[in-house]
C-alpha positions as CSV (number, residue, x, y, z in Angstrom):
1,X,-11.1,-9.3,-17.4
2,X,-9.5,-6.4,-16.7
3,X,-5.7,-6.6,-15.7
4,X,-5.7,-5.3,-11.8
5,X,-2.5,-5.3,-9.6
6,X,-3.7,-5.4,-6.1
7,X,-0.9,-4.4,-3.6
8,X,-3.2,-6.7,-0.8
9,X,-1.2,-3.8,1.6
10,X,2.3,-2.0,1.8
11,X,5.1,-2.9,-0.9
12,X,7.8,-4.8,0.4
13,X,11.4,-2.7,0.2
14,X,12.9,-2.1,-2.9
15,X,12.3,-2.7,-6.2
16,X,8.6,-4.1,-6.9
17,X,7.9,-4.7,-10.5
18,X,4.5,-4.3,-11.6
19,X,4.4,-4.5,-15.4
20,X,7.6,-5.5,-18.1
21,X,8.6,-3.3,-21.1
22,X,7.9,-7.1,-23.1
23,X,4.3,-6.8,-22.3
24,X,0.8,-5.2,-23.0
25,X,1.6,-2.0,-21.5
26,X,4.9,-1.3,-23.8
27,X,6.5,0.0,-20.5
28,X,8.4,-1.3,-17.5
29,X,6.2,0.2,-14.1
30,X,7.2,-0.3,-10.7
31,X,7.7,0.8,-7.1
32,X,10.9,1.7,-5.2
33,X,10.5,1.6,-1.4
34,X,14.0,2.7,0.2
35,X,14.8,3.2,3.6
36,X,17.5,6.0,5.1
37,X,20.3,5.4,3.4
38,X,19.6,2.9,0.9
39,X,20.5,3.3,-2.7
40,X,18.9,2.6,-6.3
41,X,20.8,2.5,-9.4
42,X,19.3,2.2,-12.9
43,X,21.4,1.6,-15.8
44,X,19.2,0.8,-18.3
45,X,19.3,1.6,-22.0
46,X,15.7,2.9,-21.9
47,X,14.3,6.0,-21.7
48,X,13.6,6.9,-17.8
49,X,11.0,8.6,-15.5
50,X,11.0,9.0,-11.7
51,X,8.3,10.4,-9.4
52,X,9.1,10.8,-6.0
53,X,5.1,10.0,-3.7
54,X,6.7,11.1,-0.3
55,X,9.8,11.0,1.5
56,X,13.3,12.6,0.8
57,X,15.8,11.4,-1.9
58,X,19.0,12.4,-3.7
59,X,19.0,11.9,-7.1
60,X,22.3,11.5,-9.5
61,X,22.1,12.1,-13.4
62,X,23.8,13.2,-16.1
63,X,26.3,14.8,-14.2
64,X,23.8,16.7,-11.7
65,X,22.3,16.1,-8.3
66,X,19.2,16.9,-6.5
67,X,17.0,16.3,-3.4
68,X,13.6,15.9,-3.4
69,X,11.3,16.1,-0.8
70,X,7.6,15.3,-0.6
71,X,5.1,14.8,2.5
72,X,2.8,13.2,0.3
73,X,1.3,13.2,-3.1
74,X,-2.2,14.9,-1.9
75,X,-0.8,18.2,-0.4
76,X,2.2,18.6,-2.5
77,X,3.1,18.9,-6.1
78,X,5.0,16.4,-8.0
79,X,9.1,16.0,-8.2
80,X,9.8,14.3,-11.2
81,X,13.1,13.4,-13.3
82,X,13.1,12.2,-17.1
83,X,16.1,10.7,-18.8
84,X,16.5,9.1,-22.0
85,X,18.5,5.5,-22.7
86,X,21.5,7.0,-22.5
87,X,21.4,8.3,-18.6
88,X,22.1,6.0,-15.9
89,X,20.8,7.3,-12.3
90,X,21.6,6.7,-9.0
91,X,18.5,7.3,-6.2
92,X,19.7,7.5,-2.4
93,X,17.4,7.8,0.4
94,X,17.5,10.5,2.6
95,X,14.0,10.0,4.6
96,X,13.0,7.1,6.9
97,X,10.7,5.7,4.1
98,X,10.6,7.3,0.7
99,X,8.9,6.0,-2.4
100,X,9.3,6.8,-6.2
101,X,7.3,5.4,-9.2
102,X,9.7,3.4,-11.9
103,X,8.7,3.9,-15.3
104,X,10.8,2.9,-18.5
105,X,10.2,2.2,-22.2
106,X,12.1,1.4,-25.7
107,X,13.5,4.5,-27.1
108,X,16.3,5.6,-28.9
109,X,16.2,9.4,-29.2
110,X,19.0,11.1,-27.4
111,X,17.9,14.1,-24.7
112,X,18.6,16.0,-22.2
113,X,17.6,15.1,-18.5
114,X,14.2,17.1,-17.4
115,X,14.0,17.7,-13.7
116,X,10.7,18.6,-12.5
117,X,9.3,20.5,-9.8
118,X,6.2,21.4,-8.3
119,X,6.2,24.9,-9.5
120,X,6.5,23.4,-13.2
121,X,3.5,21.5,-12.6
122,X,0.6,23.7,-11.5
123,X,-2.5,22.1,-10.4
124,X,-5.5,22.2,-13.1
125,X,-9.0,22.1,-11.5
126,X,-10.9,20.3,-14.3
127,X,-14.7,19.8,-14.2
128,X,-15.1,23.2,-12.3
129,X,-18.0,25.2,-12.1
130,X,-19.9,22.4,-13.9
131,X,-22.7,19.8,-13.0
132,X,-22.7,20.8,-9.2
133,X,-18.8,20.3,-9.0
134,X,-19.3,16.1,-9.1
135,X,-16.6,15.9,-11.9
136,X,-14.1,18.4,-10.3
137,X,-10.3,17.2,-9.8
138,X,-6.8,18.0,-10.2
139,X,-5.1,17.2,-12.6
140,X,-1.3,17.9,-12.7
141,X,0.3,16.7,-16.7
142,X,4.1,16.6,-15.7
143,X,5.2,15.9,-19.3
144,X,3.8,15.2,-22.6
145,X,4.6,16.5,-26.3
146,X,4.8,20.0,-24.8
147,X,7.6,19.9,-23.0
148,X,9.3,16.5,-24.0
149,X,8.7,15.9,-27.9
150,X,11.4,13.0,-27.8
151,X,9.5,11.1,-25.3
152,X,7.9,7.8,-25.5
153,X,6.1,8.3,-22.1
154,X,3.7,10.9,-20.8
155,X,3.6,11.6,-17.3
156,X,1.1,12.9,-14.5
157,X,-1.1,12.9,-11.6
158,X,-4.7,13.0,-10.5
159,X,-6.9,14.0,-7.4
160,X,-10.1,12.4,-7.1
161,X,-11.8,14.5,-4.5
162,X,-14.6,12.4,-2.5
163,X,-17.5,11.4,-4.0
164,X,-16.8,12.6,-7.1
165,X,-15.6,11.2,-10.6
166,X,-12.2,12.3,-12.3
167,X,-10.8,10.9,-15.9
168,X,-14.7,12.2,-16.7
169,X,-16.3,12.5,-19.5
170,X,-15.4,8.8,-19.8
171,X,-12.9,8.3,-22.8
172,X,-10.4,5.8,-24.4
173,X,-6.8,6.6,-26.7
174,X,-5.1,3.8,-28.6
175,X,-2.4,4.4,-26.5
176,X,-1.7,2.0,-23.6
177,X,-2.1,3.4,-20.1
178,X,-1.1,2.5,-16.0
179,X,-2.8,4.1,-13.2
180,X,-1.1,3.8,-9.1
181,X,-3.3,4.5,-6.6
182,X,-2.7,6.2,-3.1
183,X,-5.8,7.2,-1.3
184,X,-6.4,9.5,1.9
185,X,-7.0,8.0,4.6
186,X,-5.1,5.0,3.1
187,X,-8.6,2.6,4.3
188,X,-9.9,4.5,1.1
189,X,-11.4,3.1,-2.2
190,X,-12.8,3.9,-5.5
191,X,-13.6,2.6,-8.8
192,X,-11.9,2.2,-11.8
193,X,-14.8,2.0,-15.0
194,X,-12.4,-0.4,-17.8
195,X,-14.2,-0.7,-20.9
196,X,-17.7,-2.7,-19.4
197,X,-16.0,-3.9,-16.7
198,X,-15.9,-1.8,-13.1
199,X,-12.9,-2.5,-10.4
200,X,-12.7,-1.8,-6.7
201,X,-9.2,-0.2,-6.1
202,X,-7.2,0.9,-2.8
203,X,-4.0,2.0,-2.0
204,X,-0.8,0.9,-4.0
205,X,-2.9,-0.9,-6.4
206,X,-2.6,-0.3,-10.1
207,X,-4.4,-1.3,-12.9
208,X,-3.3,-1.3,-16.5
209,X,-5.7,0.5,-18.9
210,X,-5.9,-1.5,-22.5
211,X,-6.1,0.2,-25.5
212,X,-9.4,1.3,-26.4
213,X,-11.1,1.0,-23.2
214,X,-12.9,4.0,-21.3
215,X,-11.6,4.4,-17.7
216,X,-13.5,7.2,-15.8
217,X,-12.8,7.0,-12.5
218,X,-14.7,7.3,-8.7
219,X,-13.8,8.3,-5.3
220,X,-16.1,6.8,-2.1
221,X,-17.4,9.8,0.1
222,X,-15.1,10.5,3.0
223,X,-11.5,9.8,1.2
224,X,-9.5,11.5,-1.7
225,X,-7.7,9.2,-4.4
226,X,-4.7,10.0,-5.8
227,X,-3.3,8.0,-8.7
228,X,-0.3,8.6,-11.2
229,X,-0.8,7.8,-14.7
230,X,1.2,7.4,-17.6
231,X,0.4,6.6,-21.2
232,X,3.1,5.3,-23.7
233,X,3.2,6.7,-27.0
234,X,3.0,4.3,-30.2
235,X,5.4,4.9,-32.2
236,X,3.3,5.9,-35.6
237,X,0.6,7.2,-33.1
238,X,1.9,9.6,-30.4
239,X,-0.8,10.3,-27.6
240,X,-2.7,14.1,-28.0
241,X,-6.0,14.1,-27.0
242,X,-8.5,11.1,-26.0
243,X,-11.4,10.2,-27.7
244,X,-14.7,11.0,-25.7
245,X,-17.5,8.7,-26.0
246,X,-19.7,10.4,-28.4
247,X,-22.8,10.2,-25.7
248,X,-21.1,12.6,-23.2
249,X,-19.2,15.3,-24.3
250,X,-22.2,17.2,-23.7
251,X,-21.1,17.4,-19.9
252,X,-18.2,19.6,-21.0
């Protein structure tokens, strides 16, 4: 079966681990939940991504600060920050209730710290214009090879708009892959297509995708579904492009 990380509800403050660089997915995942005030500090000798879902934070690296703020991950476009192993970071919270996504993984190329925007991530409406709009989403790539050729990790968003599919024409990569769900209202739903087996996600679940497995996704009528996801390159096979299943790609 599937691996499928259901939140059963809010995450609890702080840190809330979700998968282990030792494991399947190659990557350390997790949720911070801070309150007003509250501070985060991450030392480790792995390379580093942060992305700020909503609230307000300060964040410390490599000699620089910023503050990020985000009403929500539907509405707004994404504030990231990428270090490599060498960076430690410090995350304060500013807001009531802020929440940023944890990703790390093994690597030991030296770079400089990337701090994202929402004006460097412009939203991409794919599937538009094309089978009655039922695939049309945004997508928002924060980094990949483009823009951060040392990286292990690549980095973005999604907006399934309801009822219709995103991560469409379904496809698979040998590369492993986590999707974090929010959806809007937060009594949302969708589901998650792994290989030949289908999965009934809500908010501040997550599911890790395998390698080789398809994963298009769906959104039930009435509610949008947001969901990060990030892929981890292997190290003699860095992540491109996916590979369509050969029935579909006439869709495109």
């Amino acid at each position: 079966m599937p691996e499928l990380f259901k939140a059963n509800g809010p995450h609890d403050w702080g840190y809330t681990k979700i998968t282990d660089v030792s494991g399947p997915a190659l990557m350390d995942f997790g949720v911070l939940r801070l309150r007003k005030g509250e501070a985060f500090e991450d030392d480790a000798e792995l390379e580093k991504a942060f992305l700020l879902v909503y609230g307000s934070v300060r964040i410390q690296a490599a000699g620089k600060e910023a503050v990020y703020t985000r009403k929500d991950c539907f509405n707004a476009g994404p504030f990231a920050l990428h270090t490599d192993g060498n960076t430690g970071v410090r995350i304060t919270a500013i807001a009531d209730d802020s929440e940023v996504c944890v990703m790390r993984t093994a690597n030991e190329r030296a770079f400089a710290a990337q701090w994202f925007r929402p004006e460097d991530t412009p939203d991409e409406y794919r599937g538009a214009g094309l089978m009655k709009e039922t695939s049309t989403r945004i997508v928002r790539t924060i980094f990949d090879l483009r823009n951060a050729p040392d990286a292990r990790l690549v980095l973005g968003e999604v907006i399934g708009f309801p009822g219709k599919w995103s991560s469409y024409p379904p496809h698979h990569h040998p590369q492993p892959e986590i999707y974090y769900y929010k959806t809007n209202p937060e009594n949302g739903f969708g589901y998650a297509e792994l290989g030949d087996d289908v999965v009934k996600v809500k908010q501040n679940d997550a599911v890790l995708i395998a390698p080789g497995l398809t994963h298009p996704q769906c959104t039930a009528p009435g509610y949008a579904l947001w969901y990060l996801w990030v892929i981890r390159h292997l190290d003699d096979q860095p992540y491109i492009t996916p590979v369509f299943v050969p029935e579909h790609p006439w869709v495109l």
